[in-house]
C-alpha positions as CSV (number, residue, x, y, z in Angstrom):
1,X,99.0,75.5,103.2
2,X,102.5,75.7,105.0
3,X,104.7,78.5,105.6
4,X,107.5,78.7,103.5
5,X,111.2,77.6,104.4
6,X,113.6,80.1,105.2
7,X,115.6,79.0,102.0
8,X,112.4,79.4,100.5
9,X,112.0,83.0,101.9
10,X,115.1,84.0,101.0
11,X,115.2,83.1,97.4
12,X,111.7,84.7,97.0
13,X,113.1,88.3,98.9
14,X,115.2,88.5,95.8
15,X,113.1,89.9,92.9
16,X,111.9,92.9,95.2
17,X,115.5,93.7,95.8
18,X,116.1,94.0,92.2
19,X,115.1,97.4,92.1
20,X,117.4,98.9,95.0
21,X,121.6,100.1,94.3
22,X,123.4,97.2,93.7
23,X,125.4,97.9,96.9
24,X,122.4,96.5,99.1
25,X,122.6,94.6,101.6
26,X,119.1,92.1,102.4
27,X,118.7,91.7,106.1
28,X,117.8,88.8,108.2
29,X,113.7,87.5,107.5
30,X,111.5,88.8,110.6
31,X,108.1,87.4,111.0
32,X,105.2,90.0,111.3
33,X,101.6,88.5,112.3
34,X,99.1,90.9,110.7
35,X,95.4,91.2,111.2
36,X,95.7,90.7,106.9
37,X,98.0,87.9,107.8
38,X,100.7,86.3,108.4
39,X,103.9,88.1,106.8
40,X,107.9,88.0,106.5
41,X,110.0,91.4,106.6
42,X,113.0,91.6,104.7
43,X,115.2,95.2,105.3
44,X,117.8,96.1,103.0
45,X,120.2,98.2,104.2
46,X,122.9,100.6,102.0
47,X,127.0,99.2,102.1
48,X,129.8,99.3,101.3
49,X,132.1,96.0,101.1
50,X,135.7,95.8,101.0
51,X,138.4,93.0,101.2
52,X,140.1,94.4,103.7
53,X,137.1,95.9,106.3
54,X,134.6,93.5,105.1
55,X,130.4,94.9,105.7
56,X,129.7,98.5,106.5
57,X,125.9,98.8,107.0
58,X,123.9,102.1,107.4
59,X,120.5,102.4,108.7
60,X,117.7,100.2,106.6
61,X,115.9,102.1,104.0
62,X,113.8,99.4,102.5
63,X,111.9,97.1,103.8
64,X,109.8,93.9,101.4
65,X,106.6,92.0,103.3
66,X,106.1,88.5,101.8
67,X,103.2,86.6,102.6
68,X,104.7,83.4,104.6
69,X,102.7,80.9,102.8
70,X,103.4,81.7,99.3
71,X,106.3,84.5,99.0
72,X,103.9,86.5,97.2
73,X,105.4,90.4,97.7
74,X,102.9,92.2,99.7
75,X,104.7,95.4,99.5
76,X,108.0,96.8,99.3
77,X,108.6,100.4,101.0
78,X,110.6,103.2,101.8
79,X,111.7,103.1,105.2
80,X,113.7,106.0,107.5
81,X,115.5,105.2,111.1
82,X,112.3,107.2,112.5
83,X,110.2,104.4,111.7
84,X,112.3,102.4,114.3
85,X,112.1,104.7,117.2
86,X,115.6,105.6,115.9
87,X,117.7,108.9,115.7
88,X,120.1,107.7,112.8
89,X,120.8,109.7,110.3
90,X,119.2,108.1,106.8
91,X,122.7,108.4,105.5
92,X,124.8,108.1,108.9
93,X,127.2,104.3,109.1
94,X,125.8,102.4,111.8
95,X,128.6,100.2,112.1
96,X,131.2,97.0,110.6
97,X,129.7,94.0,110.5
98,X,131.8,91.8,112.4
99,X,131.3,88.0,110.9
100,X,134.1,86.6,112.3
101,X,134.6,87.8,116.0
102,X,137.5,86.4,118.1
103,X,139.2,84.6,115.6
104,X,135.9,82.1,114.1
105,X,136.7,80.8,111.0
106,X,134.4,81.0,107.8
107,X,133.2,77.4,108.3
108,X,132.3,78.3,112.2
109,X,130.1,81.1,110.7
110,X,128.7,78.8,108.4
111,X,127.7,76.1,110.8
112,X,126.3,79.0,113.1
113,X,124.3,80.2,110.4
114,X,123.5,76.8,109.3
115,X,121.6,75.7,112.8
116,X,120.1,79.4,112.9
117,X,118.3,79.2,109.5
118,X,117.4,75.6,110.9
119,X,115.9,76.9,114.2
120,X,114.0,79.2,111.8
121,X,112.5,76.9,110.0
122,X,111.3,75.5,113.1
123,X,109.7,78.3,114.9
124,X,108.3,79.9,111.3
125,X,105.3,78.0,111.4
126,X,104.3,77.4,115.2
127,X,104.5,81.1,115.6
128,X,102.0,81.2,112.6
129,X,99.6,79.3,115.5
130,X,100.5,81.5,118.4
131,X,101.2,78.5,120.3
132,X,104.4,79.1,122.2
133,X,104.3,75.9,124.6
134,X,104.8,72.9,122.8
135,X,108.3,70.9,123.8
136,X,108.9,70.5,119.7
137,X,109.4,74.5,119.8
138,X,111.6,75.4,123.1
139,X,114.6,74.3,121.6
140,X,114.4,75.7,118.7
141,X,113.5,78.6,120.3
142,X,116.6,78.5,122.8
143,X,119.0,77.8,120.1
144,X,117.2,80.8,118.4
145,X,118.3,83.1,121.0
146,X,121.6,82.2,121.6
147,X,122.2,81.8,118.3
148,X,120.8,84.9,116.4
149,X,122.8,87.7,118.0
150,X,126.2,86.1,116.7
151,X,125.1,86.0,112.8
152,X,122.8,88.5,113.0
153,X,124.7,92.7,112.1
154,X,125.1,93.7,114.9
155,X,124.7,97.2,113.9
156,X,121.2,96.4,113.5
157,X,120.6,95.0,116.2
158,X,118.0,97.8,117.3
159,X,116.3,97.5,114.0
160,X,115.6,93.9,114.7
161,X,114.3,94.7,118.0
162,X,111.7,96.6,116.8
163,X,110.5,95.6,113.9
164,X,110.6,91.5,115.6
165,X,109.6,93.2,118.8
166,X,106.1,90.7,119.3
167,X,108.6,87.8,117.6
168,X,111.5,87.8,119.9
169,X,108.7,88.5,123.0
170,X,107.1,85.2,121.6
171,X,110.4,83.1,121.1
172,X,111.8,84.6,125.0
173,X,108.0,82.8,126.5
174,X,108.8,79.6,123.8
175,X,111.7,78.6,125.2
């Protein structure tokens, strides 16, 4: 069976967010190898959105495991800034999301995003194997790197971290 795409994923991270204040905010996939398996995390993060300031995150408070292979929803939880190594407040703003830094345009962001979601789908299922050293991966895993931190929030950025702490480690030795 293969892993999903990251289209795939993302349509499938959907349903579990159903449930959460309408003014959520679904966070980039992370992949999570598990002794059970290998799963996708999903945080969702409380907003606020405006015209004029654009995307206010504050800290994740949900996070949604989907098995890789079929999207199946292997849990959806409660989550705190503690549960991160972090000293947010639950309810404190982390930060604007800032989409279009130094004057890139909407289609710059998209093309950006575009390749990232593309490096994804790369890297998705040769970190299923473990196998970090195969020239089809490193680069993938170098556009990866240099790509992630300028879609990514950056107000999550220590979120990411932690939670993709054994992912990021394995796409650094990849590339």
């Amino acid at each position: 069976m293969a892993v999903m795409t990251i289209q795939q994923l993302f349509v499938a991270a959907g349903p579990p967010a159903a449930a959460l204040p309408t003014a959520t905010h679904r966070c980039y996939p992370i992949p999570l190898l598990r002794s059970g398996g290998y799963a996708i995390a999903f945080m969702y993060c409380p907003c606020s959105v405006t015209p004029e300031e654009g995307l206010w995150l504050y800290p994740p408070d949900h996070m949604a495991e989907l098995d890789a292979y079929s999207g199946q929803l292997l849990q959806m939880r409660a989550i705190v800034p503690a549960d991160f190594d972090r000293t947010d407040a639950p309810d404190a703003l982390l930060g604007q999301c800032d989409l279009l830094p130094n004057g890139r345009t909407g289609e710059q962001y998209r093309e950006l995003r575009r390749r990232l979601l593309e490096a994804y789908n790369l890297l998705l299922p040769a970190y299923a194997t473990g196998i970090s050293r195969l020239a089809n991966v490193r680069q993938p895993a170098r556009d990866f790197l240099e790509l992630f931190p300028q879609v990514s929030e950056q107000p999550l950025e220590p979120y990411y971290q932690d939670l993709g702490r054994d992912f990021f480690t394995w796409v650094k030795q990849a590339r």
